[in-house]
N, C-alpha and C positions, 0 to 999 in steps of 0.2 A: 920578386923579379919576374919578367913578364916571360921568361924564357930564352933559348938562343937563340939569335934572328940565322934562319939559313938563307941561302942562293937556293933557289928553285929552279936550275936550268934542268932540270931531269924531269921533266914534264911526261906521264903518260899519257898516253891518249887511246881511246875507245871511241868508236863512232857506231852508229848504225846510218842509213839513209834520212835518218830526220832528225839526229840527235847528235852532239857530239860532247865529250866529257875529257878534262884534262886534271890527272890527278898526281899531286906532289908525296909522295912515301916519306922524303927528307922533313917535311913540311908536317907533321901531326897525321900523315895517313891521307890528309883530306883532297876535297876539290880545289881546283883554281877556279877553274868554270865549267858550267853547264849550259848548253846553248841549244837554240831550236835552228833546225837547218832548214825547214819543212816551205820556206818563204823565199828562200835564197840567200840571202844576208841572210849572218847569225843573230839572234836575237837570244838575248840573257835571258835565262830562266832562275839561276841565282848569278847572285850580285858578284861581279868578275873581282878576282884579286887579282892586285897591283903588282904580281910577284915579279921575280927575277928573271922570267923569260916569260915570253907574251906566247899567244899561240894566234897566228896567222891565219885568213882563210884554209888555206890550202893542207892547216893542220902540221905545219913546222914550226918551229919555236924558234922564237927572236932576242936574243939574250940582253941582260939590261943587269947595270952595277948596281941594284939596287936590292939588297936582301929582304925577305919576308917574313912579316911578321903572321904571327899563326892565327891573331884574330881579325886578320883582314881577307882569310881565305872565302871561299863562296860556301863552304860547308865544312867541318871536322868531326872526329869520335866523339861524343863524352862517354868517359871509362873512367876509373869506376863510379864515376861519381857524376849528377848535373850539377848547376849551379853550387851558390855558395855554401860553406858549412862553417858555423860560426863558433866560437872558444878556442879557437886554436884544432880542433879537432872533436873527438868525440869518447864514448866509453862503449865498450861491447861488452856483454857476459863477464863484466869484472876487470876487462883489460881495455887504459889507455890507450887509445890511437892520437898520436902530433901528426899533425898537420900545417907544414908549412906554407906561409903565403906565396903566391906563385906568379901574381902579376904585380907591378908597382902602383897601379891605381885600383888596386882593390885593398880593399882590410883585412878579406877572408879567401883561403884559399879557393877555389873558382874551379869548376868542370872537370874534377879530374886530372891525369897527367898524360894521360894518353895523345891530346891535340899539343903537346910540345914536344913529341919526342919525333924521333927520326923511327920511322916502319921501315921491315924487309920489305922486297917482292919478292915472292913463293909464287907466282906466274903471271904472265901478260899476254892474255891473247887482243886480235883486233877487238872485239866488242866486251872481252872481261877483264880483270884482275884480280889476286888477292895478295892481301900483304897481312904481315902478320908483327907481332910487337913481343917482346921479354921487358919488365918492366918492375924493378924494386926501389921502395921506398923504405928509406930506414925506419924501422921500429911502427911502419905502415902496412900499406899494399906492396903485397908480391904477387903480379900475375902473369898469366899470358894471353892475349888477344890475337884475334881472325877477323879480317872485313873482307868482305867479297863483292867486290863491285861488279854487276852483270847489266848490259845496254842488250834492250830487246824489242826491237820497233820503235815503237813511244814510249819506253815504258827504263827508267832506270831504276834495277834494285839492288839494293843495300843490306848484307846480311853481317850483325857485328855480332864476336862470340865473349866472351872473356874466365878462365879458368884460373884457381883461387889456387898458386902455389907457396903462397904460403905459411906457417906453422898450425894454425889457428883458422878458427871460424869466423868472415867476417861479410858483415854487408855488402853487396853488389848490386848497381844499379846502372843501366846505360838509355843510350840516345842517340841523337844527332843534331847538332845546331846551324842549321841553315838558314844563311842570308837572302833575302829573295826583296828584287829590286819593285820598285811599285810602279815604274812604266809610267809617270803619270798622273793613273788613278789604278785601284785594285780594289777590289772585294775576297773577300774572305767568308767561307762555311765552314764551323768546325761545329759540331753540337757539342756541350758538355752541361753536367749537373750541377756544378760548383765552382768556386774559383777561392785561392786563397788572398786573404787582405793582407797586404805590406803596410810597418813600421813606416814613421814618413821619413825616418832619417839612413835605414841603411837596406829599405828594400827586402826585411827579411820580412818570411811569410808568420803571422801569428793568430792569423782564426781565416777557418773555412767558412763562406757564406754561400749562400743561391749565388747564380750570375743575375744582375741587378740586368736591367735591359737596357743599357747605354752597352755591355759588353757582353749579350744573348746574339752567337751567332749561328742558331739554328736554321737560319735564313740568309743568305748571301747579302754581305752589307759591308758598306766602307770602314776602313779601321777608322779608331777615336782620333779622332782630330789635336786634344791635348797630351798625347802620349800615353803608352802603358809599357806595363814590365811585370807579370802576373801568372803563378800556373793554376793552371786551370784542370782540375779531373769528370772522372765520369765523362770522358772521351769515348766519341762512338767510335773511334780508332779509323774514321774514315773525312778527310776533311778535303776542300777545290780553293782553291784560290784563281780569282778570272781577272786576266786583265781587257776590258775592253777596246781598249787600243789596238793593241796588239793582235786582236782576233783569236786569244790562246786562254787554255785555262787547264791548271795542272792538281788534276788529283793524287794526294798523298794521302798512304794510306799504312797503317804500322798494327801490331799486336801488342801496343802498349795502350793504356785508360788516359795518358797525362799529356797534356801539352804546357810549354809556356812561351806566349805569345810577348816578344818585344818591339814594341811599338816608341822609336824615339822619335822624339817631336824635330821637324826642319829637318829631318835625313830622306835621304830619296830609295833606303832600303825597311824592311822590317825584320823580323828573326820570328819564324813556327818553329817551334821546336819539341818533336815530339819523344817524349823521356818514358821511362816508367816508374817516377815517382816524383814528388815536390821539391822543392827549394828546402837543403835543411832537413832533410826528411831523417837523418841519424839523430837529430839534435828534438824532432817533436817526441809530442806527449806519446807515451805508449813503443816508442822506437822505430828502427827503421824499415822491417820488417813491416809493420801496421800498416804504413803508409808508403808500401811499391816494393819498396828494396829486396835481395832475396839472399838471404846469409846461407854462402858455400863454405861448406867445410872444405879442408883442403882436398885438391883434385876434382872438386864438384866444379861445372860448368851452368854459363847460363849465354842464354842468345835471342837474340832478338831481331827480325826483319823487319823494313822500310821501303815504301815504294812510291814515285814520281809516276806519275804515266801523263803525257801532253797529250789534247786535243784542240782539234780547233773551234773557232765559236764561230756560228755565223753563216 
């Protein structure tokens, strides 16, 4: 099940003088939108959700009976987990973890549970916030998560924590998955070493190669034309996305090695998304530790920064 659709009229909002950000706590913690003020009209920097209240020039919120769904926001958490993880779950140190399916169009439980749940806010100034999550899963994850939204000039950063309470030792891994519209046209610089190869039929990852040079973006270059959906490591942890059009181009930048880049074919958005670890990464050779993950025992914490910064081109 895909989760519980909420009303988002609880809109926060953070601004600086060239930035503005509107974030739903009810909603998975995340963004609705991020926008560049710097031109006069707002101009999306990720792709605007459709949520249940709109946010107006002037930064008031416009209410609409239309409740939100949590993967149509402009960005959310992944806690504990990115993308999919396949068997139902997985095994740690001897002990079963279930894992129940969590959206209707998927097979395998997907991103964690963090982007469905409803956050506190633990404080709201004009240009910060942080909110925070309590979050158990039967016979699963038991944790607690910290996101700290901070707008500072050009620059919006993201710092997510999450600490393991409960019985047991187990895998942790986080992210963020943002939507970012393509304006257009868009290029994209991310370097990485590697990328892994998907099954043709459910997208799961099953051997690491080089980056073939249809997808080497050590160089600023348009996404693939036929779609992708692919993580990619050996991330210099610093990547720009430019939109010509637009005169704008936004460096993200994170202390994670992993991205995985979705590219759908005829959509006018993509998805960067920078993780610290693969698709399945509990389910590969060797576990989940090998490959990003980082197994807290209980009370042990782990955290991770994110960072947007806009400039203009031109």
């Amino acid at each position: 099940m895909q989760g519980k659709n909420r009303d988002c009229s609880d809109v926060l909002e953070l601004t600086t003088d060239r930035l503005r950000v509107g974030l739903l706590p009810d909603v998975g913690g995340g963004i609705a939108r991020f926008d560049w003020l710097g031109y006069g009209d707002p101009i999306p920097l990720m792709r605007p959700a459709p949520c249940g209240s709109a946010l107006a020039r002037d930064g008031s919120t416009v209410p609409s009976p239309h409740p939100t769904d949590p993967n149509t926001l402009a960005c959310y958490p992944l806690i504990p987990w990115s993308n999919r993880i396949t068997g139902g779950g997985f095994s740690h140190d001897g002990t079963r973890i279930d894992l129940a399916r969590n959206r209707a169009d998927d097979d395998y439980p997907i991103h964690g549970t963090g982007w469905q749940r409803a956050w506190q806010v633990d404080s709201h100034q004009p240009d910060a916030a942080v909110l925070s999550l309590h979050d158990t899963v039967e016979d699963g994850y038991a944790y607690g998560a910290r996101m700290a939204y901070h707008l500072e000039h050009d620059t919006l950063r993201v710092e997510l924590s999450v600490t393991n309470h409960g019985p047991s030792a187990l895998p942790f891994g986080l992210g963020l998955h943002p939507f970012f519209p393509r304006h257009g046209s868009v290029q994209l610089h991310a370097p990485a070493r590697s990328v892994w190869r998907n099954d043709e039929r459910n997208l799961i990852p099953v051997a690491r190669d080089a980056v073939p040079p249809a997808w080497d973006f050590s160089s600023d270059r348009p996404l693939p034309a036929g779609g992708l959906n692919n993580a990619f490591q050996g991330w210099t942890g610093a990547a720009r996305i430019t939109w010509p059009q637009q005169r704008l181009c936004l460096d993200v930048t994170s202390d994670v090695d992993t991205y995985v880049l979705y590219v759908p074919a005829d959509e006018s958005f993509f998805c960067f998304e920078p993780v610290d670890h693969p698709v399945n990464a509990v389910n590969q050779p060797g576990g989940a530790a090998a490959h990003g993950m980082s197994v807290l025992a209980p009370g042990e914490s782990l955290a991770r920064s994110f960072a947007f910064r806009v400039s203009e081109k031109g």
